[in-house]
C-alpha positions in Angstrom: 0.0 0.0 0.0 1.4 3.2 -0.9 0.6 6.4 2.2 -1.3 9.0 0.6 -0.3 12.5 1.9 -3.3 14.3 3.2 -4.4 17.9 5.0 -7.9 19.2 5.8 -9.8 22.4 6.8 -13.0 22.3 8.4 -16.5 25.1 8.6 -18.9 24.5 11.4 -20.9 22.4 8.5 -18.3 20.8 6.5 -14.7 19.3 6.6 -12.7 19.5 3.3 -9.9 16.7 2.7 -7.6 17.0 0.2 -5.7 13.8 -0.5 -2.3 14.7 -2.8 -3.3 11.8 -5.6 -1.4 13.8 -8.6 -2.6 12.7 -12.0 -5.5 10.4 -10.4 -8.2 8.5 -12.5 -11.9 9.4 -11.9 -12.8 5.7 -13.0 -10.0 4.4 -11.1 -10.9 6.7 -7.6 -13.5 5.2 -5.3 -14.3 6.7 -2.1 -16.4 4.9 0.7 -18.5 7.4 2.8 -19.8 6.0 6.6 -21.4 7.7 9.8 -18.1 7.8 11.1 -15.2 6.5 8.6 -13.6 7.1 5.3 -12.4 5.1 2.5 -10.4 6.5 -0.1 -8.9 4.1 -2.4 -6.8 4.2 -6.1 -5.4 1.2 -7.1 -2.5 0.1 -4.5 -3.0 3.5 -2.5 -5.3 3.9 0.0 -6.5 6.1 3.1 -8.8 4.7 5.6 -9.5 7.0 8.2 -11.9 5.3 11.3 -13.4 6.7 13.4 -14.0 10.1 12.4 -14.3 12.5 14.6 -17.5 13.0 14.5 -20.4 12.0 12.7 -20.9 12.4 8.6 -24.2 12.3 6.4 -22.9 9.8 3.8 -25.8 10.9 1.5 -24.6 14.8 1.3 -21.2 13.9 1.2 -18.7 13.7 -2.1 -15.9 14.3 -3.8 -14.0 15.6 -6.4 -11.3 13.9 -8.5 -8.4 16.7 -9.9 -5.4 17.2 -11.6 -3.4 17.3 -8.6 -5.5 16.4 -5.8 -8.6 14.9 -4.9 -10.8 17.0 -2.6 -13.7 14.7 -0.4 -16.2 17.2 1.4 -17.6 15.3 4.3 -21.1 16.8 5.6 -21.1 17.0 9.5 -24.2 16.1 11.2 -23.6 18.1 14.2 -22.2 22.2 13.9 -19.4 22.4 15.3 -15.5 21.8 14.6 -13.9 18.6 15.0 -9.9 19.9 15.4 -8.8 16.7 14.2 -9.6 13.8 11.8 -10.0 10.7 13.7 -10.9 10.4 17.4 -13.7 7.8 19.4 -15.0 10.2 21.4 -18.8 9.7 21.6 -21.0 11.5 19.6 -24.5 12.6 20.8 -26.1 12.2 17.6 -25.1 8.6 16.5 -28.3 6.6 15.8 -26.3 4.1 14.4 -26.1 0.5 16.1 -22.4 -0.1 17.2 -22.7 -3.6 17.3 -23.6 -5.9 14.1 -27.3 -6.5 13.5 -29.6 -8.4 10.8 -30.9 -5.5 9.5 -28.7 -5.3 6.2 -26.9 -1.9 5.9 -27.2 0.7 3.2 -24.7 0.1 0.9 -22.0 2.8 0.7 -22.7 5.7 -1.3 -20.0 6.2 -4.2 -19.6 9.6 -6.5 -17.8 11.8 -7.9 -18.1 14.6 -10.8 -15.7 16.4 -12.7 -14.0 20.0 -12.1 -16.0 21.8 -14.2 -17.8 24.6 -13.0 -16.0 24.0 -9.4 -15.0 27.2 -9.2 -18.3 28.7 -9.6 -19.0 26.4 -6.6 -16.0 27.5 -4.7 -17.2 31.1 -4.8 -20.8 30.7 -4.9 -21.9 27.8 -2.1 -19.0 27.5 -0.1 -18.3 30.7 1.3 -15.4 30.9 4.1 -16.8 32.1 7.3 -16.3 35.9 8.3 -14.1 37.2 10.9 -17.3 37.3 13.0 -18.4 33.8 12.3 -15.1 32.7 13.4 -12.3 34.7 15.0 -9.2 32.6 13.4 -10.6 33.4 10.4 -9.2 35.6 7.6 -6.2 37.3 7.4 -3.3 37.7 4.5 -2.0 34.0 5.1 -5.5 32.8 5.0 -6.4 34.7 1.5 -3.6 34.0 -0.2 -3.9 30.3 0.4 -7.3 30.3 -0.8 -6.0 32.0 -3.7 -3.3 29.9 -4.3 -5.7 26.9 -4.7 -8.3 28.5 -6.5 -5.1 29.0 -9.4 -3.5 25.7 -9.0 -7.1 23.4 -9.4 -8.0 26.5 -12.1 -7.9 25.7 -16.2 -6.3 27.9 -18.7 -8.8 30.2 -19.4 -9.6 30.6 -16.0 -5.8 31.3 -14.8 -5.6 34.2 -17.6 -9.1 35.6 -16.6 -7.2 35.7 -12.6 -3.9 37.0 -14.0 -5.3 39.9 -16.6 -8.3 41.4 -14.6 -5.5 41.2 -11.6 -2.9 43.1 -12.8 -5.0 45.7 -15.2 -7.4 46.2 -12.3 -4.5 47.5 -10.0 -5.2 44.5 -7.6 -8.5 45.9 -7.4 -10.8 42.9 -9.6 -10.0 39.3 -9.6 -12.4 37.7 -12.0 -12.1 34.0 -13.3 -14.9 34.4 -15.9 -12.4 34.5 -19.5 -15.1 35.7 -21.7 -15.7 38.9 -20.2 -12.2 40.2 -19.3 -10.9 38.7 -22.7 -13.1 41.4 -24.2 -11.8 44.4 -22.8 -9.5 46.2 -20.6 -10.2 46.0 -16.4 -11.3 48.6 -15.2 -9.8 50.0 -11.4 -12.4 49.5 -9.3 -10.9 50.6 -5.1 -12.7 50.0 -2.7 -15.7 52.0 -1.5 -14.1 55.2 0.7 -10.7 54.9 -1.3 -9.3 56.6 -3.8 -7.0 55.0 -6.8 -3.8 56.6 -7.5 -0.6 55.8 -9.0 2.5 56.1 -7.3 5.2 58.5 -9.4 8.4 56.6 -10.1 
């Protein structure tokens, strides 16, 4: 079995998992979701990861299969952050049976779906949580990594949208939408209150 290198981040409702799988097959990448365990497997490698902190809602949880990475999303059933992976301490909501009963058990849910259109989903449905949601959150480390993996997972088109409306806009626009800033120049847009001017040589 080859180790899989793996990091996560977590929201009061989800935990993202990236596991670093470069050049991984969709067909190939199956990924097995329980109430409290994980199954990530690719030919020889493999990541099991029981028990889970806390408890997951197989059904609403998936994953995404990338260039570079593959990215699982695991749906919490209880708000609230886990600050590590793995751990048995109870958890109040398990309506699970712990030990084996006849009642067959759903089968594991498999998906997956391709990249496109995950950045749309990045910055539409995912949004990070606010410095007033969460006090660690934000700050220029915390942007810029967001950034950073926004670009890496991004396609062509999408990385010269970034790069143009970046650097014509001042820093001021960041757009990943081609078609539009293809067309034209970016225009400086400051912030509201500011005023935009360029610094003499």
């Amino acid at each position: 079995m080859t180790a899989l290198r793996h990091e996560f981040y977590e929201t009061d409702e989800r935990l993202t998992l990236s596991v670093f799988d470069k050049g991984a097959d969709p067909e190939q990448v199956s990924v097995t979701f329980e109430p409290r365990g994980l199954i990530y497997q690719n030919g020889d490698k493999k990541l099991e990861l029981t028990p889970l902190k806390g408890q997951i809602d197989p059904e609403k949880s998936d994953y995404t299969v990338g260039k570079v990475k593959v990215e699982i999303r695991l749906a919490k059933m209880a708000q609230g952050r886990w600050g590590s992976l793995v751990g048995d301490s109870p958890d109040p909501l398990t309506s699970f049976p712990t030990t084996s009963s006849a009642a067959p058990s759903a089968a594991p849910r498999k998906s997956h779906k391709n990249w496109d259109g995950i950045t749309n989903e990045i910055l539409g449905s995912d949004k990070s949580p606010s410095s007033s949601d969460d006090p660690n959150a934000g700050g220029d480390a915390a942007v810029n990594e967001f950034f950073q993996k926004l670009y890496a997972d991004a396609d062509e088109d999408t990385r010269r949208a970034m790069l143009k409306s970046y650097q014509e806009s001042g820093g001021t626009t960041l757009s990943t939408n081609w078609e539009e800033v293809g067309k034209s120049k970016v225009d400086v847009k400051p912030p509201e209150g500011s005023e935009w001017k360029k610094w003499a040589a």
